[in-house]
C-alpha positions in Angstrom: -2.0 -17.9 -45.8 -3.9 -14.6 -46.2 -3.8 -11.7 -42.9 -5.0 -8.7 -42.1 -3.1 -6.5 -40.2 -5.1 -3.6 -38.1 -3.3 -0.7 -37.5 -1.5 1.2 -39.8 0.4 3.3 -37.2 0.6 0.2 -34.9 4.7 -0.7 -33.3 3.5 -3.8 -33.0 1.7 -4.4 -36.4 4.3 -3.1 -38.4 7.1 -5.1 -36.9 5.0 -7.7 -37.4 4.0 -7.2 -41.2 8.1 -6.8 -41.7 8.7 -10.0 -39.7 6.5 -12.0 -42.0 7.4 -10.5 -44.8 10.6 -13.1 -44.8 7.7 -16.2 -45.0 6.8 -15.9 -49.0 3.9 -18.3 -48.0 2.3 -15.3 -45.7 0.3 -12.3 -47.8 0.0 -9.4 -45.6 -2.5 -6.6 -45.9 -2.4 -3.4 -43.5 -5.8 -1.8 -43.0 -7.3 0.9 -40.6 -9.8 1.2 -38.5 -10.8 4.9 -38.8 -13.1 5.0 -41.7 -16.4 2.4 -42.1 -15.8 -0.6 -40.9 -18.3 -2.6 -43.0 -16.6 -0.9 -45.8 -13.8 -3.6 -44.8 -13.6 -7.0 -46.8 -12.0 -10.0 -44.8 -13.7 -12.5 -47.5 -10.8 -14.9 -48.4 -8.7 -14.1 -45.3 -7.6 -16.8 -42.7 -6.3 -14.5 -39.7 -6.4 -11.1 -38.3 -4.3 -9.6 -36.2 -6.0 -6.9 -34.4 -3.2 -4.3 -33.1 -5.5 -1.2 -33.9 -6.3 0.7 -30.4 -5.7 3.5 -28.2 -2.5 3.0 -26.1 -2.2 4.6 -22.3 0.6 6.6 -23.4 -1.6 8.5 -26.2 -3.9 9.6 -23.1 -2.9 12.8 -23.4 -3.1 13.2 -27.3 -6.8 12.3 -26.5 -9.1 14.9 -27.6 -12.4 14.7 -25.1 -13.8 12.1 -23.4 -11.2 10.1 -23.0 -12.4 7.4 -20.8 -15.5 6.7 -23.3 -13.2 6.3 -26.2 -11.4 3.8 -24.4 -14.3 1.8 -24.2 -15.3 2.5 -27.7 -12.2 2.4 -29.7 -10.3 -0.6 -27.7 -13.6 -3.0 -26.4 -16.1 -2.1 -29.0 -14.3 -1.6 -31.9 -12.0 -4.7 -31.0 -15.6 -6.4 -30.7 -17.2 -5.3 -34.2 -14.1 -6.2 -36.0 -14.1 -10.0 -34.7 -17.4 -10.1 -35.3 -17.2 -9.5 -39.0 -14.7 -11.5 -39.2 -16.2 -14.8 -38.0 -19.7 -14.2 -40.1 -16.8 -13.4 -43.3 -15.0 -17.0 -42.2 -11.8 -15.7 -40.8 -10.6 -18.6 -39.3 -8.4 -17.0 -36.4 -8.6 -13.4 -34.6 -5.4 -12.0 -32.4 -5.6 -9.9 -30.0 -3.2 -7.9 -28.7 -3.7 -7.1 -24.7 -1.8 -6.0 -22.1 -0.2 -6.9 -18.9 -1.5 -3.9 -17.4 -5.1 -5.9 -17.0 -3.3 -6.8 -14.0 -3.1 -3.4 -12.4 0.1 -1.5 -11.5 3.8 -2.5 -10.5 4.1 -3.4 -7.3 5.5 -0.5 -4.7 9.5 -0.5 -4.6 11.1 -3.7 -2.6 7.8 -6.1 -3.2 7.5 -8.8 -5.9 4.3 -9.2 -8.0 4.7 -12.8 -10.1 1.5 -13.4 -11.8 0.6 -17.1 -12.1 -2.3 -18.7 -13.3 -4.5 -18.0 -10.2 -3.8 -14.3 -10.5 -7.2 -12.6 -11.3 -7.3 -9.2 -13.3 -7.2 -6.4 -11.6 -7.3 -3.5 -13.7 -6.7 -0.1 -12.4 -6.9 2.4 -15.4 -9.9 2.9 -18.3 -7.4 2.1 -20.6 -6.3 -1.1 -18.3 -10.6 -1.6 -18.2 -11.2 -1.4 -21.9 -9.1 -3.8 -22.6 -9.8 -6.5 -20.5 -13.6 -5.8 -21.1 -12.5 -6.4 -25.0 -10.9 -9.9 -24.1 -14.3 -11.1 -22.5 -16.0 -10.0 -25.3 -14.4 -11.8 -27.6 -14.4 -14.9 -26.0 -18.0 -15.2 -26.5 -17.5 -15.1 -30.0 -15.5 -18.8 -29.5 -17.9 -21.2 -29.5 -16.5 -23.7 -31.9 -13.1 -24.4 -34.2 -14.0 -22.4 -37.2 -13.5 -19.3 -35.6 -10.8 -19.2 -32.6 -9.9 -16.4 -30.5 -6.4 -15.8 -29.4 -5.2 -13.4 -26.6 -1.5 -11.9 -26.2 -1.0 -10.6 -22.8 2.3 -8.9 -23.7 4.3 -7.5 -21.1 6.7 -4.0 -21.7 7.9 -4.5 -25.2 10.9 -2.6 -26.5 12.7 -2.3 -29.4 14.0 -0.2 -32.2 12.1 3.3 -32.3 9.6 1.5 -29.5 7.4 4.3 -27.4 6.4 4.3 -24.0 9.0 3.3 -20.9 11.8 1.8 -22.8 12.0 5.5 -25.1 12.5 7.3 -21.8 14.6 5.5 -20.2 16.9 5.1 -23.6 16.9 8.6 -23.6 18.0 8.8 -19.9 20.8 6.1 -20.8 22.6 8.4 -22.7 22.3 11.2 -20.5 23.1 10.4 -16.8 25.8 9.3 -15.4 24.1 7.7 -12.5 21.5 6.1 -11.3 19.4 4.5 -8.3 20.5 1.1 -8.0 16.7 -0.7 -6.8 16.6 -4.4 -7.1 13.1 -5.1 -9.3 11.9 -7.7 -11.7 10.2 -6.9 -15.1 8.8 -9.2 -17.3 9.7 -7.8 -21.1 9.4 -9.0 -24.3 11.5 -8.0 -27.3 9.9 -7.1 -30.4 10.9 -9.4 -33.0 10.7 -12.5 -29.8 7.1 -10.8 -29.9 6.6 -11.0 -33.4 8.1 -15.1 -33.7 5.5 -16.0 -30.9 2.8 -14.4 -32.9 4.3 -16.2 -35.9 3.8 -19.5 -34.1 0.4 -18.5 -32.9 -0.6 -18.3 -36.6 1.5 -21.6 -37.9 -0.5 -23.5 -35.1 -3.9 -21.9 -35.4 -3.8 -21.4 -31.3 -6.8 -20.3 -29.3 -7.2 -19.2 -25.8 -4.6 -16.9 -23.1 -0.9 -16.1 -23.6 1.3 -14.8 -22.1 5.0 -14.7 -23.7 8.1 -13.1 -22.6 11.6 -12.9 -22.3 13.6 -15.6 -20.8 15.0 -13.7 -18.2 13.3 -11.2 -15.6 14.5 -7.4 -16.0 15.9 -5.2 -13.6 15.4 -1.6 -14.8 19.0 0.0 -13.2 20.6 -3.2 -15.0 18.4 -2.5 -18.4 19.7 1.4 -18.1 23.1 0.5 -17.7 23.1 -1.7 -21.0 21.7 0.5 -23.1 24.6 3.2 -21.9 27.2 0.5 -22.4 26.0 0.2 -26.0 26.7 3.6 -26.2 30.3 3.4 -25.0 29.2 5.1 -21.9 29.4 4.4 -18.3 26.5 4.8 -15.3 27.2 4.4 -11.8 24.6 2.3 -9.6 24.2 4.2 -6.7 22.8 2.5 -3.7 20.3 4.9 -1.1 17.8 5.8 -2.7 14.9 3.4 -1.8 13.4 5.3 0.9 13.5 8.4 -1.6 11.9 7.0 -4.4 9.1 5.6 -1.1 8.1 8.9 -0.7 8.4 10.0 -4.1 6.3 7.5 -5.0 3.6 9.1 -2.6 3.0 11.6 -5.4 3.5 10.2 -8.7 2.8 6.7 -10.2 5.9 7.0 -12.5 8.3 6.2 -9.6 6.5 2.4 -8.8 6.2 2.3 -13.0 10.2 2.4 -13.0 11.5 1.0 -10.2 8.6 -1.5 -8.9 8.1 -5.3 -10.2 5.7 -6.4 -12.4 6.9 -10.4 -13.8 5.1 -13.6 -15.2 5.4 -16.4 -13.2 8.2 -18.2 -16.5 5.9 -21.4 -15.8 3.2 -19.0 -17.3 5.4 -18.5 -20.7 5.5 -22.3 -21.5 5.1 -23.1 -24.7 4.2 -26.5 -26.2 6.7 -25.6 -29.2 10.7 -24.6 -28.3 11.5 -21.5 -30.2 14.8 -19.3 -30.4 14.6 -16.0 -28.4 16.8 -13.2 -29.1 19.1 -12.8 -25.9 18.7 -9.3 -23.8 22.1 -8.0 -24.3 21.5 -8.8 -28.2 18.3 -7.3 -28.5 19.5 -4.0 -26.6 22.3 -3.6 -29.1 19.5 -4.2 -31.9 17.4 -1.9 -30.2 19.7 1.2 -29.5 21.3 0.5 -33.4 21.0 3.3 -35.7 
């Protein structure tokens, strides 16, 4: 089985290219986005797996118009490359989303469980081009040579991962306390990531998905095991939820932390039973040196 990875600077792709790598029956070719695209040839290959994009964290690295790029690296883009595919008879495109079509964390002490009647509500350009990039592609499914497959992924995190799980690694190993604020985060592991995206190919899915960790995530309990990993000890201190209220009156980062954002687990069904790397495991995998 022939894929094309996009991204070359991708987390995701390149955990994912080394994950298969261990399948001899899988040939894996990395390509980038930033020159021609039509100077691309997917002839002869059964499944990309788009991962090439602008991330919310690289806002700031954005020369320009950032909100247009958005739109035309992550929907258009993401659109063009599907497009040649199906008229070069790729039989499979992946895309890789984002919970954040949802819109942000709930404030501190309120749930948010998204089920299947939750709608997207998108709060961001970033958050925007990417749900504009899923209904796009969907009109390119219109039959069973060419199927569309969507990854809503929640936080992922592992080894040398960016975004939350970086900072609060770093912060781990650091402080000696921290606000103990009961939350639930959906998360998904990197190489669980990568095996659900291995099943997605081996099964040639189509449609919504939206994998995760077995258990829920509380952020003062994911701080405190990465310290422990690290031989060192943080204190949950109790308090501080009508401080981080007010805080979060002035910066989104404090709801980001400390609010919930989970998956109804009903939502993460799958039709096969696959092993999952257990949290405390995959935090000792992801803090390793």
């Amino acid at each position: 089985m022939r894929i094309i990875i996009t991204g070359l600077t991708s987390y995701i792709g390149n955990a994912l290219k080394n994950y298969l790598s261990a399948w001899p029956e899988f040939e894996i070719k990395c390509v980038s986005l930033r020159e021609d695209l039509s100077a691309l040839d997917f002839k002869g290959y059964d499944v990309i797996f788009h991962a090439a994009g602008i991330a919310h964290d690289n806002a700031k690295k954005i020369a320009g118009d950032k909100n247009n790029l958005y739109y035309e690296i992550n929907t258009d883009l993401t659109f063009k490359t599907a497009l040649k595919a199906k008229n070069e008879g790729v039989k499979q495109f992946i895309f890789m989303s984002s919970a954040i079509i949802y819109g942000n964390s709930a404030p501190i002490g309120e749930n948010k469980i998204i089920t299947t009647n939750t709608q997207p509500a998108p709060q961001s350009d970033y958050a925007e081009s990417k749900l504009q990039a899923e209904n796009k592609l969907l009109t390119l499914q219109n039959d069973d040579s060419f199927k569309i497959c969507i990854i809503r992924a929640p936080m992922v995190y592992g080894q040398n991962s960016k975004g939350n799980y970086k900072l609060l690694s770093r912060l781990a190993k650091l402080t000696p306390l921290f606000p103990k604020i009961n939350n639930s985060r959906s998360m998904i592991y990197i190489k669980n990531l990568c095996e659900f995206v291995h099943l997605m190919i081996l099964n040639n899915e189509q449609g919504i998905f939206w994998p995760q960790n077995s258990d829920y995530v509380c952020t003062a309990n994911l701080v405190q095991a990465i310290a422990k990993t690290h031989n060192r000890k943080i204190f949950l201190i109790p308090g501080f939820k009508f401080i981080l209220k007010i805080l979060a009156r002035f910066t989104p980062l404090i709801n980001k932390a400390f609010g919930s954002l989970a998956y109804d687990k009903n939502l993460s069904e799958y039709k096969f039973n696959y092993n999952l790397v257990n949290f405390e495991d995959s935090i000792k995998e992801s803090e390793s040196v």
